[in-house]
C-alpha positions in Angstrom: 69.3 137.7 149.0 70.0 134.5 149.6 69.6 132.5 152.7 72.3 130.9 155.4 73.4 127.4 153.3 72.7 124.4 155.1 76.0 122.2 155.8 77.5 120.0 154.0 76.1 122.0 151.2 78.9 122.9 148.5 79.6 126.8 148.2 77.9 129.5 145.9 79.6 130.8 143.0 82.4 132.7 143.8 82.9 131.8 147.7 85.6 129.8 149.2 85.4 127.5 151.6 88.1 127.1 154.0 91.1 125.0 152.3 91.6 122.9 155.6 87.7 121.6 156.0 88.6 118.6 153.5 90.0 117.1 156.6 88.0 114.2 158.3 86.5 115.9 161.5 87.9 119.7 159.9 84.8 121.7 159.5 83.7 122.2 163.4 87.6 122.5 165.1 88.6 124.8 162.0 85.7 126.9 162.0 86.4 127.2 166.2 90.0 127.7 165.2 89.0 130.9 162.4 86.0 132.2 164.9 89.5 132.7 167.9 91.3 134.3 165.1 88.7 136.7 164.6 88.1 137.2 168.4 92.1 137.7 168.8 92.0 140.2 165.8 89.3 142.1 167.2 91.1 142.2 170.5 93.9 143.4 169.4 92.4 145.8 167.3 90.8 147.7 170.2 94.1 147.5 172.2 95.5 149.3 169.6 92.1 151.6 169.2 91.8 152.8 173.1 95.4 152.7 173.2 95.3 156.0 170.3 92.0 157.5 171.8 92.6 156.8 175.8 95.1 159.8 176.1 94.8 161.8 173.1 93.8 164.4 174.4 96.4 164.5 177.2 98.7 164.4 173.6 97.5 167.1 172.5 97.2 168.9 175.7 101.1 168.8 176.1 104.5 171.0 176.0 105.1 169.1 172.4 102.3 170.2 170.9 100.3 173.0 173.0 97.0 172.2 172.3 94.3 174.0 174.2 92.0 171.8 176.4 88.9 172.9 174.0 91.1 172.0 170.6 92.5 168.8 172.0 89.0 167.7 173.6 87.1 169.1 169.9 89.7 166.7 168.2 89.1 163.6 170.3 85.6 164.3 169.5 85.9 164.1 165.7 88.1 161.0 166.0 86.0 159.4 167.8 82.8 160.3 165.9 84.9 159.8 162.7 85.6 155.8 163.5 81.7 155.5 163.5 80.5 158.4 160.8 82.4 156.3 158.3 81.2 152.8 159.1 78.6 153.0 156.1 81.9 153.6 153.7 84.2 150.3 155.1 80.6 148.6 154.4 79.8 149.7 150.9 83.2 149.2 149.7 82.7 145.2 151.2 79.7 144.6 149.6 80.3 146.7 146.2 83.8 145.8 145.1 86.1 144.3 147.9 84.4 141.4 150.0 84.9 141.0 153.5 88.1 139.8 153.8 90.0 142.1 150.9 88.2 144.9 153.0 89.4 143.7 156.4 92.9 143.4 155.0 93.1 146.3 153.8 91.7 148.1 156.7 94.3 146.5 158.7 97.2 147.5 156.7 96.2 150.9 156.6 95.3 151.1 160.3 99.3 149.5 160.4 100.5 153.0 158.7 98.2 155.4 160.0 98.8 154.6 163.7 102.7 154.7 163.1 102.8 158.5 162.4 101.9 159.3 166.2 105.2 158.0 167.2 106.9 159.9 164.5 105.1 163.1 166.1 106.1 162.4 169.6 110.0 162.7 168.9 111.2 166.3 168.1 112.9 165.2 164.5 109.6 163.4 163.6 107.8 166.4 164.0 110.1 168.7 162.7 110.0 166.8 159.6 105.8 166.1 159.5 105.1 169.4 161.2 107.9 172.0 160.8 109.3 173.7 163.5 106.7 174.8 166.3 106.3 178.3 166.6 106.9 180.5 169.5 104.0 182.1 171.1 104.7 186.1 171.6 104.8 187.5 175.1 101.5 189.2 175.7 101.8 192.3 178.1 100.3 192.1 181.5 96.6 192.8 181.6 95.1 192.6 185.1 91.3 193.0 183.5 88.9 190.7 183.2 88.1 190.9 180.0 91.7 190.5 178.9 92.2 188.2 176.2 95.3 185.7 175.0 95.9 185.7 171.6 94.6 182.9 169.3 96.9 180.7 167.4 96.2 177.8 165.3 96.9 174.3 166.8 100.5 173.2 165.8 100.7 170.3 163.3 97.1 170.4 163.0 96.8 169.3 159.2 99.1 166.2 159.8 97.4 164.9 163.1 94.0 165.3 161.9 94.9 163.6 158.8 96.6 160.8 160.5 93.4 160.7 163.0 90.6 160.7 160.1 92.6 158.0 158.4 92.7 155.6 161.7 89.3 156.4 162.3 88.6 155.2 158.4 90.4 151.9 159.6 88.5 151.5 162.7 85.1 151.6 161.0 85.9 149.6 158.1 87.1 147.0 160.6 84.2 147.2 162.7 81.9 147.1 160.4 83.0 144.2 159.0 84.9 142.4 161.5 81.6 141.0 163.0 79.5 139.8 160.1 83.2 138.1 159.1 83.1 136.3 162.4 79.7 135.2 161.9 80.3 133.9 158.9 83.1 131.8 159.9 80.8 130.1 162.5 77.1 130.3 160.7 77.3 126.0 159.3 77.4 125.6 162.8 74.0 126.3 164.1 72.1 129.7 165.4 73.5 129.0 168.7 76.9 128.8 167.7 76.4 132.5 165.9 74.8 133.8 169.8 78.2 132.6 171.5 80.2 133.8 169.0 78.5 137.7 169.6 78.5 137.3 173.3 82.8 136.4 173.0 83.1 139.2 170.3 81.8 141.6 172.8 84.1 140.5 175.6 87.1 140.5 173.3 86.4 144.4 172.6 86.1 144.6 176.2 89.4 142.7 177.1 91.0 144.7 174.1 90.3 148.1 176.0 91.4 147.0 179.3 94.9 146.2 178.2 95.0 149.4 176.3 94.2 151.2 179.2 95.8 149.7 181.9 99.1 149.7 180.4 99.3 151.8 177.1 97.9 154.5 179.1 100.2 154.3 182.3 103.2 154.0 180.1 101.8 157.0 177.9 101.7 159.4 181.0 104.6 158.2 183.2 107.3 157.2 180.8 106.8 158.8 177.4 103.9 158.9 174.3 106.7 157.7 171.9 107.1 154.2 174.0 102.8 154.1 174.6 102.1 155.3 170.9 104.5 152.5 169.7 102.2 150.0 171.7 99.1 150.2 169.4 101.3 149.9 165.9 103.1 146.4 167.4 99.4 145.6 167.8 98.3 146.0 164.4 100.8 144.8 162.7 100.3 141.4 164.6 96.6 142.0 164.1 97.6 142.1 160.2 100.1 139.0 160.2 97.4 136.8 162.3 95.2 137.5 159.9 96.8 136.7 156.9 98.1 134.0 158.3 94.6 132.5 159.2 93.5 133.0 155.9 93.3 129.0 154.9 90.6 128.4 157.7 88.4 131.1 156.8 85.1 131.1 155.2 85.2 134.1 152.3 82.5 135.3 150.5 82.4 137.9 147.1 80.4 141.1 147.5 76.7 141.2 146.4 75.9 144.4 145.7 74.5 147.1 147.6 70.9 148.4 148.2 71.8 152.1 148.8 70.9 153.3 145.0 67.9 151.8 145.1 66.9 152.9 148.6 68.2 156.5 147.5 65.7 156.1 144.4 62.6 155.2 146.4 63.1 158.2 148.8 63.8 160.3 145.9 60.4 158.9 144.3 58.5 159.5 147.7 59.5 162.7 149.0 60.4 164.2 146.1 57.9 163.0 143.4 59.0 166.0 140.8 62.5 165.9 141.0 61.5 161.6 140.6 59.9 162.3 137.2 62.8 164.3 135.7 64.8 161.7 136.3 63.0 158.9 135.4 62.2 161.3 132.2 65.9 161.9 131.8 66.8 157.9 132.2 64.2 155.7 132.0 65.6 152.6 131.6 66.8 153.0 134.9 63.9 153.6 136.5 61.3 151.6 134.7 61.5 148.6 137.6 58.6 149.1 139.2 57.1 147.4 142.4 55.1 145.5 139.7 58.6 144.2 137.7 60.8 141.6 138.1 64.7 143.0 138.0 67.2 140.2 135.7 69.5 140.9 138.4 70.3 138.8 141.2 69.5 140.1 144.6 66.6 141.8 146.3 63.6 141.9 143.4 61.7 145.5 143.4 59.1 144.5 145.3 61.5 143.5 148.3 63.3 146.7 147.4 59.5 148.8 148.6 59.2 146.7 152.3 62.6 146.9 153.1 62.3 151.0 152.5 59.2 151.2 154.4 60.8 148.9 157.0 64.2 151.7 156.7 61.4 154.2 157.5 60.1 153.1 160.6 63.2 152.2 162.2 65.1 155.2 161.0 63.2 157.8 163.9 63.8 155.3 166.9 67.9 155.3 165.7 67.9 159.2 165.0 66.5 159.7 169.0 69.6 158.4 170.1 71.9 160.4 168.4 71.2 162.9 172.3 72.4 159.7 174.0 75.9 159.1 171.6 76.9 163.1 172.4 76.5 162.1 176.1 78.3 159.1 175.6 81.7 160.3 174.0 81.9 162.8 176.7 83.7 160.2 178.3 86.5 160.1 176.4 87.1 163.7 175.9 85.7 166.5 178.3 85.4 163.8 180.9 88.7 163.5 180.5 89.4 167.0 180.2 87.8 167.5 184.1 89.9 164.4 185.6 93.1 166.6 184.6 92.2 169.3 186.7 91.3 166.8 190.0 93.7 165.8 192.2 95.0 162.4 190.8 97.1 160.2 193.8 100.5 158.8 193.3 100.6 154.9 192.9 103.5 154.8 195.4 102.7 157.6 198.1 105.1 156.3 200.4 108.0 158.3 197.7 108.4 161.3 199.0 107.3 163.1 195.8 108.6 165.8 194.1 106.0 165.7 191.4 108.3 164.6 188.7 107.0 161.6 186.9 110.4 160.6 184.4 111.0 156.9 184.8 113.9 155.8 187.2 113.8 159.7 188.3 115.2 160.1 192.0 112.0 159.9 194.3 109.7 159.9 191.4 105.5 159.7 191.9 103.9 157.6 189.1 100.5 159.5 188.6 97.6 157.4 188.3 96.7 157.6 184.6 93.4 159.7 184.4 92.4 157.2 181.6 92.5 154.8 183.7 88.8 156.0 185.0 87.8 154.6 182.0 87.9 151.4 183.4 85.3 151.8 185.6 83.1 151.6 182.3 85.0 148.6 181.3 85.0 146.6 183.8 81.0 147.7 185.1 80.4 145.7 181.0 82.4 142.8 181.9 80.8 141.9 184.6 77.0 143.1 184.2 76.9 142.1 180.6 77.2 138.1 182.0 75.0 138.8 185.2 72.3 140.2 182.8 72.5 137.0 180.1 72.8 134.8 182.8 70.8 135.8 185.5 68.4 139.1 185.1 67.3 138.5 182.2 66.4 134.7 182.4 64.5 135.8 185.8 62.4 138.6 184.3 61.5 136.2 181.4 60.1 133.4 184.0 58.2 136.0 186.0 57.3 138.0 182.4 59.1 141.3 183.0 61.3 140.8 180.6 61.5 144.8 178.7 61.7 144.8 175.4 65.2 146.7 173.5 63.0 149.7 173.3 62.2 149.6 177.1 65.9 149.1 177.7 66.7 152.2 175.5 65.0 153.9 177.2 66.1 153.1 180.6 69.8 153.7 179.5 69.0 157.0 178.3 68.2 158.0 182.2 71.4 156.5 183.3 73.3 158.8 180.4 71.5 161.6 182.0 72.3 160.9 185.4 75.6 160.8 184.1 76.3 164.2 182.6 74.4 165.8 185.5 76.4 164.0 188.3 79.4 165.3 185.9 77.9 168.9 185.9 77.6 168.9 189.7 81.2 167.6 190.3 82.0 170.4 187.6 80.4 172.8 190.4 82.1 172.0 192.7 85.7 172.3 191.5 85.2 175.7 190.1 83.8 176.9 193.4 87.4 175.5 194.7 88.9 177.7 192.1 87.0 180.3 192.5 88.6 180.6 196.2 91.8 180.0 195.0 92.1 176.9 196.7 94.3 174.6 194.0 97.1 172.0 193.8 99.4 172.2 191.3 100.3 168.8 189.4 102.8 167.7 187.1 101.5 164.8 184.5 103.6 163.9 182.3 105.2 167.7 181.3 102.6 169.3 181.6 101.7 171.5 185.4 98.1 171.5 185.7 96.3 173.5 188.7 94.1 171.2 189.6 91.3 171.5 192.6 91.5 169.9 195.9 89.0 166.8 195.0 89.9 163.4 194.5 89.6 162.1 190.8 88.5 159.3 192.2 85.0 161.5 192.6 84.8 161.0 188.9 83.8 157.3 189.5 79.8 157.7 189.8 79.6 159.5 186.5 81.9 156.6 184.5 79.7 154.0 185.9 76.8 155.2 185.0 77.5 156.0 182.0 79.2 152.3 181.6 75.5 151.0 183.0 73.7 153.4 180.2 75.9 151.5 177.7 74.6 148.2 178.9 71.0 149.1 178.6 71.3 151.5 175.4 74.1 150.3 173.2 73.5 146.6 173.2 69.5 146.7 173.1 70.3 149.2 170.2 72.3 147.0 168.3 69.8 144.0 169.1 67.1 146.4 167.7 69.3 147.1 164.7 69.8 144.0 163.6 66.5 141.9 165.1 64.4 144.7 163.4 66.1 144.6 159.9 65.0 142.0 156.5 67.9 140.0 156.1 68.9 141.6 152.9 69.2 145.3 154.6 70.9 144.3 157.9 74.3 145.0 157.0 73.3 148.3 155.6 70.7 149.0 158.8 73.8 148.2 160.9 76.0 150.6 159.4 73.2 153.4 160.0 73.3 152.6 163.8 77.0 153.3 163.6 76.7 156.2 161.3 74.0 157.8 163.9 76.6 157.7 167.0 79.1 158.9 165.1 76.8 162.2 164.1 76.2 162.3 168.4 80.1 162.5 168.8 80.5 165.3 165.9 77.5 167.0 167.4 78.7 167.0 170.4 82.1 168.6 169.2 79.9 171.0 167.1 78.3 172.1 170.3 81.5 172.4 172.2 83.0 174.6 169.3 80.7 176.8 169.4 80.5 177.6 173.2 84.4 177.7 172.7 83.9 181.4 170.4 84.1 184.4 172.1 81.0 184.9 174.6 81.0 180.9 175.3 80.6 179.1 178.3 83.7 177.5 177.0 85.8 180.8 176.3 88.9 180.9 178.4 91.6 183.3 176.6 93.1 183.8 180.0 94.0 179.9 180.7 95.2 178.5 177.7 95.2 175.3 178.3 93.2 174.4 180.9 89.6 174.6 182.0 89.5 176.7 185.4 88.5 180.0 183.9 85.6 178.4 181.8 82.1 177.5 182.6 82.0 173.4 181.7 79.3 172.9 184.3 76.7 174.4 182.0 77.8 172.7 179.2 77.2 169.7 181.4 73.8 170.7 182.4 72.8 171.4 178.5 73.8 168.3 177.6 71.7 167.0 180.2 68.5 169.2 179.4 69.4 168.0 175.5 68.9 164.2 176.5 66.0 164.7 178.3 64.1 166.1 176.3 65.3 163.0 173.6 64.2 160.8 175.7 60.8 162.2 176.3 60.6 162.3 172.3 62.0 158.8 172.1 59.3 157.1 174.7 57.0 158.8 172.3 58.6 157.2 169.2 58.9 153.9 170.8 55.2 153.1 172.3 54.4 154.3 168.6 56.5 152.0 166.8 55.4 148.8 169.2 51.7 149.8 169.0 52.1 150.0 164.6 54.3 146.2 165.1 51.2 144.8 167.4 48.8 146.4 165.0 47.1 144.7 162.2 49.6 145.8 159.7 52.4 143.6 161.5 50.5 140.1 160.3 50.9 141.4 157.0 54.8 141.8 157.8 55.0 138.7 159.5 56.2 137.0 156.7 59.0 139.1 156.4 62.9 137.7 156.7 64.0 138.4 159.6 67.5 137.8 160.9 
């Protein structure tokens, strides 16, 4: 593949250059102008992303559709791991047919669509008409017993919620997947620093992007109603979608190239499976006759590229695979996190109303509830401000004094912050079941739903958020740096798209695992409070989560002091030639 152009040379076949460059002094203020649209796309984008995921499964948990706490949690689970299982797709499509920008366009036009049918399900006509009408639950007899069980029923409007989830979650990976390299693109004539600011702002912009949705899409969500806050995100992308299209004379657009996955999928297929490898080649040989020895007539990668980058796809594929452990931990924060700050007791912004509990806007003595999402922002915010201290100060101090660890060290480290997370979680967990277990409970009205919540202050739930916020710091980011730092040139796109296609496996695993504590016999079983969690066990499912990551992260050290001592060895001078990006 080829390499990044030099300026002021003219385009490749099949690019355009930005119509407004021709300008005398153009190319640097337009290519800062297209890098801000990006930055105010992506922005907006996660506004509208958070904005969906912050309170779904308070949503889903309500009167209007009567979710359980394990379906609604299970379902923000699958969103969530959705919007990064199918990052590889949103990629493909890029490089195979679309190009960048047709793919971010289109991504944005269906994320437009897709996040407009929550609002049609939060009005009662809406869902009559997506849903049909809900169906009334029988009254069950009393049954004093322990072991008396509720009857099951299937969530309402299941099939049309998960539909509209999976296809936001489709729109959210295409976007991030190509969203970043877009941006890079638009700012790459300007020099390898320019491309290192232009990351750093991305990542703030995400960061700035979730602490709108959550400071006010979530407080308007619980307090006034989920068709005003689910309205919020769709105004978003549909000026996401008009910014974009209207930017399009300043931005840099390239065709797509092609894609490596056949021939990575042949040379696995030849090396593990060496007999199923001569059938085919057998069956099509003109196909397979490239060998490592051939040159291909094609453009792009030549066979013997095809070979390093594969064995290259083969050592970095185990350190990515150990952190799938961490990305189950991780998601737990925006679902049975979540799922325990609804059963704390959450304050009243304004506790000098005397409350009534009632939360209706411009109600007669009306509490507004602190949003429980809004705990989220103790991640948030612990990013915004560590990520600049660490650039700026930590790690330019551990350089001069040679401490500086390396991503895999840093990996490692925020694994043990994720675990210190789910067992501080697990403890608090403790703690508010012994509370219920001697009947000692508030009840509180959010939105209109009554939970019966324990006598601790959510705001308890603050050590686990910002640790896990400080895990994200030193396991995400040194992640992604390993990712892309680690990968040829001509593979990083696709090495990328595995890193986001392994923590959206942690998220489905980790709704896998809650699924199936949720049957009969689970820790998670709890027929007799539908709805809630007080009659379940979440504390051990914290604690196995905890025991899980551990035991990754023994298996990841392992992995890593491998993997540096095989890139110190002799075999890395052979490498050393190898483009790197």
């Amino acid at each position: 593949m080829p390499g990044p152009r030099a300026p002021g040379t003219p385009p490749g076949p099949g690019e355009r250059r930005s119509l407004l460059e021709r300008r005398p002094r153009g190319p640097r203020r337009w290519r800062r102008v297209a890098a801000a649209v990006v930055l105010l796309v992506q922005m907006l984008e996660r506004a509208a992303f958070f904005g969906v995921a912050g309170n779904l499964v308070l949503y889903l948990n309500s009167v209007n559709l009567q979710w359980d706490g394990g379906q609604a949690s299970s379902a923000a689970l699958v969103f969530l791991g959705a919007s990064y299982l199918l990052a590889p797709v949103g990629g493909w499509l890029a490089d195979v047919y679309l190009g960048r920008f047709r793919a971010i366009t289109l991504s944005l036009l269906l994320y437009l669509v897709a996040s407009s049918l929550l609002p049609a399900t939060a009005v009662p006509d809406g869902r009559r008409s997506f849903c049909g009408e809900l169906p009334e639950s029988p009254l069950s007899p009393a049954c004093p017993s322990h072991g008396c069980a509720r009857p099951w029923h299937p969530p309402y409007c299941a099939p049309t919620l998960y539909v509209c989830l999976l296809l936001l979650a489709l729109a959210a990976s295409s976007v991030r997947s190509n969203l970043t390299s877009f941006g890079a693109d638009q700012v790459m004539d300007l020099g390898r620093h320019a491309s290192r600011r232009f990351f750093n702002w991305f990542y703030w912009s995400i960061n700035v992007g979730a602490v709108l949705a959550l400071l006010v899409v979530a407080f308007i969500q619980q307090n006034i109603s989920f068709l005003v806050g689910y309205s919020i995100p769709v105004g978003c992308m549909g000026l996401a979608f008009f910014v974009f299209l209207f930017a399009t004379p300043v931005f840099i657009t390239k065709p797509p190239t092609g894609s490596q996955v056949s021939s990575m999928l042949k040379l696995a297929l030849q090396n593990c499976c060496p007999r199923l490898w001569c059938r085919y080649s057998a069956r099509d040989p003109q196909d397979a006759q490239l060998l490592p020895d051939q040159q291909s007539p094609w453009p792009g990668p030549s066979p013997q590229e095809d070979v390093a980058n594969f064995r290259v796809l083969v050592k970095i594929l185990p350190v990515l695979v150990t952190l799938v452990p961490y990305w189950m931990v991780y998601f737990q924060m925006q679902s049975t996190y979540v799922l325990q700050g609804l059963h704390l007791h959450i304050p009243n912004i304004f506790p000098g109303y005397p409350g009534n509990s009632s939360v209706a806007l411009g109600a007669q003595n009306s509490d507004y509830k602190i949003p429980e999402a809004w705990l989220l922002l103790a991640n948030v915010v612990v990013v915004l401000i560590l990520v600049p201290v660490k650039d700026h100060v930590l790690d330019p101090l551990l350089l001069r004094c040679k401490l500086l660890p390396s991503a895999l060290q840093k990996m490692a480290l925020g694994m043990c912050f994720g675990f210190a997370s789910v067992v501080v979680a697990g403890f608090l967990e403790m703690k508010r079941l012994d509370y219920i277990h001697h009947n000692q409970t508030v009840s509180q009205q959010i939105g209109e739903n009554m939970y019966y919540a324990a006598p601790l202050s959510i705001w308890w739930q603050i050590p686990q958020y910002l640790l896990i916020g400080i895990s994200e710091i030193f396991a995400s980011i040194p992640g992604l740096e390993f990712a892309y730092s680690e990968a040829p040139r001509s593979m990083q796109g696709a090495i990328m798209g595995i890193f986001f296609f392994l923590s959206g496996v942690g998220s489905l695993l980790g709704s896998s695992l809650e699924a199936l504590l949720s049957l009969p016999g689970g820790w998670l079983y709890c027929p007799k409070d539908h709805g809630n969690i007080n009659n379940c066990q979440m504390d051990r499912y914290f604690f196995l989560l905890a025991g899980i990551q551990a035991a990754a992260a023994l298996l990841f050290t392992w992995i890593a002091r491998r993997y540096e001592r095989v890139a110190q060895g002799p075999a890395s001078q052979s490498c050393g030639s190898r483009d790197r990006g």
